[in-house]
C-alpha positions as a Markdown table, in Angstrom:
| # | Residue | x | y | z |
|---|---|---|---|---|
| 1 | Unk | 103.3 | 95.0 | 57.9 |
| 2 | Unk | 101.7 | 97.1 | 60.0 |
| 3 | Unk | 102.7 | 99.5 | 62.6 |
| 4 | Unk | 101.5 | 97.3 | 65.9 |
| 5 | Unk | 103.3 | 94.3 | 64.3 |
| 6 | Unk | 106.5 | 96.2 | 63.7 |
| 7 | Unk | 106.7 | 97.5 | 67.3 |
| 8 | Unk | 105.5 | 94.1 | 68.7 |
| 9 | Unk | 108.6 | 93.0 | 66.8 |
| 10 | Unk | 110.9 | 95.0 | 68.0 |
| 11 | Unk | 109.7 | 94.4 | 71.9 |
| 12 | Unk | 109.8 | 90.4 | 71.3 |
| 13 | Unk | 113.8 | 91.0 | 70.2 |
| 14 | Unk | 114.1 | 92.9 | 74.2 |
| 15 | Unk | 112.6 | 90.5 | 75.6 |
| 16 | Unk | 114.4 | 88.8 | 78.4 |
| 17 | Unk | 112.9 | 88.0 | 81.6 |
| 18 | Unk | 115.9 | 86.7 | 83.7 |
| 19 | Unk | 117.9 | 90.0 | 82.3 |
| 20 | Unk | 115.3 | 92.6 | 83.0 |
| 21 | Unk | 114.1 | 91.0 | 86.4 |
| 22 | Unk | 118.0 | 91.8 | 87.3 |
| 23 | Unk | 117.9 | 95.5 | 86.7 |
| 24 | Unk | 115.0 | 96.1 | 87.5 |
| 25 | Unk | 116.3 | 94.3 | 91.4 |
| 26 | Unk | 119.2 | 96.9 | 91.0 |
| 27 | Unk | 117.1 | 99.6 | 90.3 |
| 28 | Unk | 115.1 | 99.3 | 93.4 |
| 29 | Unk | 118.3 | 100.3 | 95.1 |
| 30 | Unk | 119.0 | 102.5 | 93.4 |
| 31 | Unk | 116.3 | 104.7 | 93.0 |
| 32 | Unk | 115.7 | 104.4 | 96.9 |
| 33 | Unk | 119.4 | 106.0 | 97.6 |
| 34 | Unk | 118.0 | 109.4 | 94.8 |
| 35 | Unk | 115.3 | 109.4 | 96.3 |
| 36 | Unk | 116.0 | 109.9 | 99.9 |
| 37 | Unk | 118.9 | 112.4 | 98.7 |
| 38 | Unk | 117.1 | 114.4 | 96.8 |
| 39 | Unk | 113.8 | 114.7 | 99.3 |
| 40 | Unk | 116.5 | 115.4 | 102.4 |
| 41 | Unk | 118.8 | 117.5 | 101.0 |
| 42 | Unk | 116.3 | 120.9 | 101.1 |
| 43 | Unk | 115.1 | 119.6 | 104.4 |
| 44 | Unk | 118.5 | 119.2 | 105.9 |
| 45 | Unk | 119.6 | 122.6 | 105.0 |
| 46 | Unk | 116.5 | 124.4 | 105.9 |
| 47 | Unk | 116.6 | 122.9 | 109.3 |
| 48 | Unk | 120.7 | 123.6 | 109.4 |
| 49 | Unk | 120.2 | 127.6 | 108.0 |
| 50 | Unk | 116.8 | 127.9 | 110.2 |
| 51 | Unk | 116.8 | 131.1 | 111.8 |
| 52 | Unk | 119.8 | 132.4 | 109.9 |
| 53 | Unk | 119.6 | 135.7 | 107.8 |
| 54 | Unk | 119.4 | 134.6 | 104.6 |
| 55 | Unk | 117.1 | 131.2 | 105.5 |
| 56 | Unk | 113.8 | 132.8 | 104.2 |
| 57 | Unk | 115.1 | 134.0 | 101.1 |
| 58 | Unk | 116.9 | 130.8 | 100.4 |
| 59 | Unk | 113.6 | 128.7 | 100.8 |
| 60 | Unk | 111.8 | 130.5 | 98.8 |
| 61 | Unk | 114.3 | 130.2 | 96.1 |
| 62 | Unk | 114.7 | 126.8 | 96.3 |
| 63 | Unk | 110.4 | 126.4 | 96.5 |
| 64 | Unk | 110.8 | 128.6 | 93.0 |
| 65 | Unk | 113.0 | 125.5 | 91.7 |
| 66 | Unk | 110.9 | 123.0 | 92.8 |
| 67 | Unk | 108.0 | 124.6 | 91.3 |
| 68 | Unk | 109.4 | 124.1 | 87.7 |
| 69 | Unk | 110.3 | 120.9 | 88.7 |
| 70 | Unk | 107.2 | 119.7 | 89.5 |
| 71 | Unk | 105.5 | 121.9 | 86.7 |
| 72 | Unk | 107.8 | 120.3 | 84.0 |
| 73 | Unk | 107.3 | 116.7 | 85.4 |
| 74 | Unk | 103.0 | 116.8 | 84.9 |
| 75 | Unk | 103.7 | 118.6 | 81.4 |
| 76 | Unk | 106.7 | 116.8 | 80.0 |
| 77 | Unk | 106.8 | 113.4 | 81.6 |
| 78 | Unk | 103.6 | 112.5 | 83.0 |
| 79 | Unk | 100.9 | 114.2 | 80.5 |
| 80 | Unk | 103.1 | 112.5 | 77.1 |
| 81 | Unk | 103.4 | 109.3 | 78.5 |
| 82 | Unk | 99.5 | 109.1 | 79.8 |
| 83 | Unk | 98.5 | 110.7 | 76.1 |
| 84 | Unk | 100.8 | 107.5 | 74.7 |
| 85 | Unk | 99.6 | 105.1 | 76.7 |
| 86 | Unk | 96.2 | 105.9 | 75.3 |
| 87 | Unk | 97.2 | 106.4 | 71.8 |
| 88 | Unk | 98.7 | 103.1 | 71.8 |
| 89 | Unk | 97.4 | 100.8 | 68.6 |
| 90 | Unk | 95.7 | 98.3 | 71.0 |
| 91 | Unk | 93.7 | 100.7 | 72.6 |
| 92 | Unk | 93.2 | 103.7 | 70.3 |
| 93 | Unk | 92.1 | 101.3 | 67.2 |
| 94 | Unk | 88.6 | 100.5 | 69.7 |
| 95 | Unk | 85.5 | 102.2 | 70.9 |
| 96 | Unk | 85.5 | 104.6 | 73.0 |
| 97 | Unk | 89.0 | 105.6 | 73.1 |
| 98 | Unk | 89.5 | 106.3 | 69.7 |
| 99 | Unk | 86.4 | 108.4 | 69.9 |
| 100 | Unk | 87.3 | 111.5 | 72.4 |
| 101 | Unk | 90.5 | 112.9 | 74.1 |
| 102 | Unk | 90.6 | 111.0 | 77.4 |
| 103 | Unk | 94.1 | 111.6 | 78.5 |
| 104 | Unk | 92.6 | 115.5 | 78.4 |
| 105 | Unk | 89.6 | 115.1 | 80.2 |
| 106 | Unk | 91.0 | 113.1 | 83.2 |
| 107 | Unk | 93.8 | 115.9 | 83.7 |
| 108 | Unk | 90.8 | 118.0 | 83.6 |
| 109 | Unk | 89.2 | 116.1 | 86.3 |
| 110 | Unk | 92.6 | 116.0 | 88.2 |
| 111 | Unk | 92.5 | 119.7 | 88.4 |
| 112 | Unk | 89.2 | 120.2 | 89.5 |
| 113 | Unk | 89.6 | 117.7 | 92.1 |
| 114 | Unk | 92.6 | 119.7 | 92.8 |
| 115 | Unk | 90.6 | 122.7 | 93.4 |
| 116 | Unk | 88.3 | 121.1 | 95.1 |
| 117 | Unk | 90.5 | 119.8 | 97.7 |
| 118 | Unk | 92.0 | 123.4 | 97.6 |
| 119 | Unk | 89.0 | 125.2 | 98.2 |
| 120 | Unk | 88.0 | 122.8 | 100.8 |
| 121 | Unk | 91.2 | 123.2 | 102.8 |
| 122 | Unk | 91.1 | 126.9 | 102.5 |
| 123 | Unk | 87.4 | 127.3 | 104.0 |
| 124 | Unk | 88.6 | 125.3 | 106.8 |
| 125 | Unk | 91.7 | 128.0 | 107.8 |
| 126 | Unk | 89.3 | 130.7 | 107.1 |
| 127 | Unk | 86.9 | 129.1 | 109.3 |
| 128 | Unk | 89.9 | 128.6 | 111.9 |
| 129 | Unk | 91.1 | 132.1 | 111.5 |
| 130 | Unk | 87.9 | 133.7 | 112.4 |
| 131 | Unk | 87.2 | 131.8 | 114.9 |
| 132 | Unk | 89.7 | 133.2 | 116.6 |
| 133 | Unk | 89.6 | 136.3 | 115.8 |
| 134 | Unk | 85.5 | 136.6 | 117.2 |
| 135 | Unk | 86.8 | 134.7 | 120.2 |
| 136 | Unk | 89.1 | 137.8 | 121.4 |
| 137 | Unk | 87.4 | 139.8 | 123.2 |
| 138 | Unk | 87.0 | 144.1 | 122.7 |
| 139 | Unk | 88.0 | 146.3 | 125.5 |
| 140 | Unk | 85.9 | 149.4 | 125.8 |
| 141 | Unk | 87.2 | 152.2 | 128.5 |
| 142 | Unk | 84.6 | 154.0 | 130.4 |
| 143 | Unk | 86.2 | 157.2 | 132.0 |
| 144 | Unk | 85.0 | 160.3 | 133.2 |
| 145 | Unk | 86.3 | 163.2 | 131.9 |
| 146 | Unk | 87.0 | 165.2 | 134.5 |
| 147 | Unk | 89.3 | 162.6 | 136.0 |
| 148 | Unk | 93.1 | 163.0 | 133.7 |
| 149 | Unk | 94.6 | 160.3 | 135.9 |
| 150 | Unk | 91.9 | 157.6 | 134.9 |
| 151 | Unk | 92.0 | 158.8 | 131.1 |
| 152 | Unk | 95.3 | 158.1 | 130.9 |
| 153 | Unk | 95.3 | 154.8 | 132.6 |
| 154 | Unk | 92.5 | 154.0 | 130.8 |
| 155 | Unk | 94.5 | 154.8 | 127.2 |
| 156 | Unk | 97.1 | 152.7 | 128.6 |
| 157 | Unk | 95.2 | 149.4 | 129.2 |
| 158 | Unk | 93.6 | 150.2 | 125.6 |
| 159 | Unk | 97.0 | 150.6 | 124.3 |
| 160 | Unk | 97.9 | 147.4 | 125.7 |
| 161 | Unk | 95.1 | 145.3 | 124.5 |
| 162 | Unk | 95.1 | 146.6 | 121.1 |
| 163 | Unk | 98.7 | 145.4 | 120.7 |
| 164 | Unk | 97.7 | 142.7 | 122.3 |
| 165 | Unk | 95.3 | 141.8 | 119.9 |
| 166 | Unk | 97.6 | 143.2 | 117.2 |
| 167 | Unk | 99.7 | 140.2 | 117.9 |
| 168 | Unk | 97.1 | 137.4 | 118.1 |
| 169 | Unk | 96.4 | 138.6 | 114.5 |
| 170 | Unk | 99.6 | 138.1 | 113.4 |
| 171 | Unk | 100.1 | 135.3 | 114.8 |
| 172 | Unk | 96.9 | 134.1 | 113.3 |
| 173 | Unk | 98.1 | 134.9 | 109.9 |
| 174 | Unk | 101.1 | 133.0 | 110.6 |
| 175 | Unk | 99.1 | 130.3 | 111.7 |
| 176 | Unk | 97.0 | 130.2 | 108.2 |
| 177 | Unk | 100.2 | 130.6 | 106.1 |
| 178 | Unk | 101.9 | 127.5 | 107.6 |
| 179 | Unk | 98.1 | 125.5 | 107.5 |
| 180 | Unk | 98.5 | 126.5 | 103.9 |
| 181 | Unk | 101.8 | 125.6 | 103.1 |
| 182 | Unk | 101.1 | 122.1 | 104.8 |
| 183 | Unk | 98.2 | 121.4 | 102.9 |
| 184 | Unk | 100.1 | 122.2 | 99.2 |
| 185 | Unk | 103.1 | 120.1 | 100.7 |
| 186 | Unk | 100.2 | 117.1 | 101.3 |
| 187 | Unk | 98.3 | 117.4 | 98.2 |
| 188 | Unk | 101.3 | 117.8 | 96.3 |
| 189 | Unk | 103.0 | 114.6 | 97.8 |
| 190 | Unk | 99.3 | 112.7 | 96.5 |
| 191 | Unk | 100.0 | 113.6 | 92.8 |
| 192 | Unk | 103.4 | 112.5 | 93.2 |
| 193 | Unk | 102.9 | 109.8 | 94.6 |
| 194 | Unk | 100.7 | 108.7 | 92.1 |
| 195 | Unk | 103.2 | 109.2 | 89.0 |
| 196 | Unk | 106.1 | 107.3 | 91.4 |
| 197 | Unk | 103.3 | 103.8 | 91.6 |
| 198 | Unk | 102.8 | 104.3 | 87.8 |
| 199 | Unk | 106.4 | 104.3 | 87.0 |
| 200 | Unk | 107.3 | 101.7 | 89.1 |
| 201 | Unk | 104.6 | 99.1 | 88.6 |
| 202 | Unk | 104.9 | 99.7 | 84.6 |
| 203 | Unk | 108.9 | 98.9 | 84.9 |
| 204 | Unk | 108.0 | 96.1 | 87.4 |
| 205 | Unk | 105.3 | 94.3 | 84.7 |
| 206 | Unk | 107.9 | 95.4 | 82.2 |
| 207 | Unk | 110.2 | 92.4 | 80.6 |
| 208 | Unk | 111.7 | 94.3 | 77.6 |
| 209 | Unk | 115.5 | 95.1 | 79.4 |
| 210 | Unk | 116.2 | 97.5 | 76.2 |
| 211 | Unk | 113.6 | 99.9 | 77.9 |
| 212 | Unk | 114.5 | 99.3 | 81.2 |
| 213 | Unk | 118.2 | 99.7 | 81.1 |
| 214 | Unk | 118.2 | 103.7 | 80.1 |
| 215 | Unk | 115.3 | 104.1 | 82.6 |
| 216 | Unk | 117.4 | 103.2 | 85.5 |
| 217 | Unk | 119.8 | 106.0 | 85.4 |
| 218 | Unk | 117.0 | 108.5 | 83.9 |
| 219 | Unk | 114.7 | 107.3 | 86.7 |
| 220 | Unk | 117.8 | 108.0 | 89.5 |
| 221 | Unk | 118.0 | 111.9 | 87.9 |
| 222 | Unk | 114.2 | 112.1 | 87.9 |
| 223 | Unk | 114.1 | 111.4 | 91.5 |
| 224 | Unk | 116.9 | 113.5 | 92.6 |
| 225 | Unk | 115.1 | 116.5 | 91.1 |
| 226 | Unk | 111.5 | 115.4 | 92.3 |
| 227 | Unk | 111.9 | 114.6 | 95.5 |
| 228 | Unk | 114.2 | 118.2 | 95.4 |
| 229 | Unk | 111.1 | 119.8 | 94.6 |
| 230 | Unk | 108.1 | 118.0 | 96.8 |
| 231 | Unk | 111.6 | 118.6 | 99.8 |
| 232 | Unk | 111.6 | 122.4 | 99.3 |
| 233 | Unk | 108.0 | 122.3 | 100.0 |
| 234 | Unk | 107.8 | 120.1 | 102.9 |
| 235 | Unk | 111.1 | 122.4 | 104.5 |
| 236 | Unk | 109.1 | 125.7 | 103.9 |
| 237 | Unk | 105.9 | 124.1 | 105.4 |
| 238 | Unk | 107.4 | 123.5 | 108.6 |
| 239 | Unk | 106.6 | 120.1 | 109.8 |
| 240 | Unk | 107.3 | 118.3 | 112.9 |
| 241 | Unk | 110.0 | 115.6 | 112.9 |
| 242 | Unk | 108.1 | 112.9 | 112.7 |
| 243 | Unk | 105.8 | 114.2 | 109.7 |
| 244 | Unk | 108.7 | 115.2 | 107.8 |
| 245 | Unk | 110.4 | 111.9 | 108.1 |
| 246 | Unk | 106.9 | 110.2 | 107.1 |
| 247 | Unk | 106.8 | 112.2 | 104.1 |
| 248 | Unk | 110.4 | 111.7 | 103.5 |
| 249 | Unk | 109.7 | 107.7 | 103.8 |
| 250 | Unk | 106.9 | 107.7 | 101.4 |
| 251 | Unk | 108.4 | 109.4 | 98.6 |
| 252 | Unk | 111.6 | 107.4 | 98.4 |
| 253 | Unk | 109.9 | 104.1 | 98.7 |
| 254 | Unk | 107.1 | 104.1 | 96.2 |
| 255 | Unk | 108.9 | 104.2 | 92.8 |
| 256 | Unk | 110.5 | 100.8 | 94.6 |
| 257 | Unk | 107.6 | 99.0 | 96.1 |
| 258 | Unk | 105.7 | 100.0 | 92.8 |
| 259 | Unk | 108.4 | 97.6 | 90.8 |
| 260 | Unk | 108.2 | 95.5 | 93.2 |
| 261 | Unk | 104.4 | 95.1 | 92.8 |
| 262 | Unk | 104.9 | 95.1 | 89.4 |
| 263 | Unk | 106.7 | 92.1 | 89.9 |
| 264 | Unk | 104.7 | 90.2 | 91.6 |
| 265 | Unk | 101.4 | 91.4 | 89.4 |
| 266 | Unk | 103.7 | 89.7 | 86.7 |
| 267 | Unk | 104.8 | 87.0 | 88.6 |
| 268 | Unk | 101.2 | 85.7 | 89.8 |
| 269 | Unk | 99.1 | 86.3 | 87.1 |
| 270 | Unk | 101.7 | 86.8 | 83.9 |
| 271 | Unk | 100.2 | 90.1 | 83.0 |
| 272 | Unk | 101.8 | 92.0 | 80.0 |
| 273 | Unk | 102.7 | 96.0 | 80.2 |
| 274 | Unk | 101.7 | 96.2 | 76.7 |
| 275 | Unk | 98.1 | 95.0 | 77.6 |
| 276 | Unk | 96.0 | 97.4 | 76.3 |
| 277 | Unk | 93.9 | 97.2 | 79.7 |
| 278 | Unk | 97.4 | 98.0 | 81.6 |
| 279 | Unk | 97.9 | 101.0 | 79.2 |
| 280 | Unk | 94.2 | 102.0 | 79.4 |
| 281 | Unk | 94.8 | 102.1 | 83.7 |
| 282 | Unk | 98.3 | 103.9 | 82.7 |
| 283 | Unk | 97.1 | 106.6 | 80.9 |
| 284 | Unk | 93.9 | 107.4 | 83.2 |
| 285 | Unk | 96.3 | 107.4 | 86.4 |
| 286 | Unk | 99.0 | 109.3 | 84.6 |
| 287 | Unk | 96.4 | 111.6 | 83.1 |
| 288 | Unk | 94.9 | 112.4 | 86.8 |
| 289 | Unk | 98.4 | 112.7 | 88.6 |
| 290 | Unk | 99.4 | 115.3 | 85.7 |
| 291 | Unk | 96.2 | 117.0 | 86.3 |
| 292 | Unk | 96.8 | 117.7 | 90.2 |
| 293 | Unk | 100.8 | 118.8 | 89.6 |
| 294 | Unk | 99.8 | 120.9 | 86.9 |
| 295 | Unk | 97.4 | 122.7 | 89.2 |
| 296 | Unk | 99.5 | 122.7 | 92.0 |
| 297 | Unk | 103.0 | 123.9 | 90.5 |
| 298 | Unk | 100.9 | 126.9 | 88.6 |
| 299 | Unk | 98.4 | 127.7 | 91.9 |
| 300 | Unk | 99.6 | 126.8 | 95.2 |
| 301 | Unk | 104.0 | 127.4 | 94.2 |
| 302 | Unk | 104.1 | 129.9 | 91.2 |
| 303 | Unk | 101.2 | 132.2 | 91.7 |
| 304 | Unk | 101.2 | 132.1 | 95.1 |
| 305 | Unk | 105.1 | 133.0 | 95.8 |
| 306 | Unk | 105.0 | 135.2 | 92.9 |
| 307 | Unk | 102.3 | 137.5 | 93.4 |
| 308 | Unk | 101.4 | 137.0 | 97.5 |
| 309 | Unk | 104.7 | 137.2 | 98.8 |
| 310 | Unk | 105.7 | 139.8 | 100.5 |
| 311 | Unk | 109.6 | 138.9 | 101.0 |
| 312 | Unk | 109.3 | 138.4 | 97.3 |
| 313 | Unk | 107.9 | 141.8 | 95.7 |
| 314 | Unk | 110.1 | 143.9 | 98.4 |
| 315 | Unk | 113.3 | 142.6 | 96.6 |
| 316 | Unk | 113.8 | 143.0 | 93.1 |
| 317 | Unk | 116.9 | 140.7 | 93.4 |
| 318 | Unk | 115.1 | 138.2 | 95.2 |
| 319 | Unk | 112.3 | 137.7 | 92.0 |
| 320 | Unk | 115.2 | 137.4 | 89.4 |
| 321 | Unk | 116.8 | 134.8 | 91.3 |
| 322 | Unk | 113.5 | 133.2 | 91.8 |
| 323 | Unk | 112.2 | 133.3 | 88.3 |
| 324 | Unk | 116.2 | 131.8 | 87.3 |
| 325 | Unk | 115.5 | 128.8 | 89.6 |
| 326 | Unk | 112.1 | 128.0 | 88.4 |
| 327 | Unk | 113.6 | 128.0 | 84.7 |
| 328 | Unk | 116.3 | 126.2 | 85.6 |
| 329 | Unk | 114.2 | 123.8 | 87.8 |
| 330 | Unk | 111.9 | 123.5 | 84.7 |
| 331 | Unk | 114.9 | 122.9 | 82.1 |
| 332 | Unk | 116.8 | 120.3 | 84.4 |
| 333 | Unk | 113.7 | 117.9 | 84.4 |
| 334 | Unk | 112.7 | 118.5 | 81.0 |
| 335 | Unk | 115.8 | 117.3 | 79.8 |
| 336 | Unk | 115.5 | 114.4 | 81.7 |
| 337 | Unk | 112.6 | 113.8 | 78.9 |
| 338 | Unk | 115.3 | 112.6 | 76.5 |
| 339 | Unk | 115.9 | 109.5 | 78.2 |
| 340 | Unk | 112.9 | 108.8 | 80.6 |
């Protein structure tokens, strides 16, 4: 017997539509609650400790967790499965996929598109940025010399405009950090967003409840520690309400509405998960999602808080702690791996 039979086998003896459309209804719920928990919780507190002592420091360590988060979820979750869904016997055994790494190649593609969009978004700041700074205008004192009381009135209104200016450059900074931060927090939410619509439209086309059942509670974890991670960034970006809440929204209710269209797909047009066009679409989604977190957990979180922040490399306490939380960001997900 060979190996496709033996696992097509072992699926036909899960199979139970009645059963698994039930969980799969509870899990919809469910992962809704996790979801919105674990995206609100960072924002909550940032907005409760905003302007505190201690708020910067704390955001930063709780970006540093959601960085491993996020970099454990493209490398151990995401990545595997699209690699499986690929190396599956129904699609591996034909032309071309048995012929060159795909799952590779799209993550490849999903980090150059990350960089693209990057690069893209950071010539646009820069472009803001000195715009502004052109458009203030330089204050040149003409005095005679001969005349103390002018000089020194003159070094006054110098004095003044150049702090003046001083300011408008900082606050231009400022202004690019935030544009920055809002940007990562957007792009970030994409690649999420495109792992939650895999998960949940492979559970909803799903009928095999001996998968589904462990997923549940894996899948409520998963969430928890996600949306944690994709919510530090959004709290540190700074948002208005309404964006925030938006973003919030859109996180928690993918992974559902993805069942729930994988439901219906099912329902309509009887449409097997283990068709090896559904696992071809898997594994190229899954394979372009992983490429964008992978670029954006190393890039836009780790590098950039790590080696461009100034809070960060004036406090040798404050990188320890930081470094602790991205391990234990990136061990709390990937043990997650054993069950989802």
């Amino acid at each position: 017997m060979t190996l496709c039979a033996v696992d097509s086998a072992r699926a036909l003896a899960c199979r139970d539509g009645h059963a698994a459309a039930t969980l799969k209804l509870i899990s919809m719920f469910v992962i809704f609650f996790t979801s919105v928990v674990g995206i609100s919780a960072p924002v909550m507190l940032a907005r409760v400790f905003h302007g505190k002592p201690l708020y910067d420091k704390a955001i930063l360590i709780i970006k540093c967790f959601a960085a491993g988060v996020i970099l454990s979820t493209s490398l151990v979750h995401v990545l595997p499965d699209a690699y499986d869904a690929l190396a599956d016997c129904q699609v591996s055994s034909h032309h071309p996929w048995k012929d060159f790494p795909f799952s590779g190649l799209i993550t490849l593609i999903g980090v150059l598109t990350a960089l693209l969009v990057d690069l893209t978004a950071t010539s646009h700041v820069d472009g803001y940025s000195h715009g502004h700074v052109h458009g203030s205008k330089e204050v040149t004192a003409y005095t005679r010399i001969g005349d103390s009381e002018d000089v020194r009135k003159s070094v006054v209104e110098i004095e003044v405009v150049e702090a003046g200016e001083e300011r408008r450059r900082l606050k231009d900074e400022e202004e690019m950090v935030k544009m920055k931060q809002r940007m990562v927090s957007q792009v970030l939410e994409i690649g999420i967003i495109f792992h939650s619509v895999i998960i949940g439209v492979t559970m909803g086309m799903s009928q095999n409840q001996c998968t589904i059942k462990p997923l549940v509670a894996a899948l409520a974890f998963h969430q928890i520690f996600e949306g944690m991670g994709l919510g530090g960034c959004i709290a540190q970006a700074g948002f208005k309400i309404g964006t925030t809440a938006y973003m919030c929204l859109m996180f928690s209710v993918t992974t559902p509405m993805g069942i729930m269209l994988g439901m219906i797909l099912f329902s309509i047009t009887g449409y097997d998960d283990s068709n090896p066009n559904a696992l071809i679409l898997e594994g190229l989604l899954g394979s372009l999602s992983s490429g964008i977190l992978i670029y954006m957990g190393l890039v836009d979180l780790i590098a950039l808080d790590f080696f461009h922040n100034k809070l960060m490399s004036s406090e040798t306490w404050l990188k320890k702690a930081s470094f602790l939380a991205l391990v234990l960001g990136s061990t709390s997900m990937s043990i997650l791996a054993l069950w989802a």
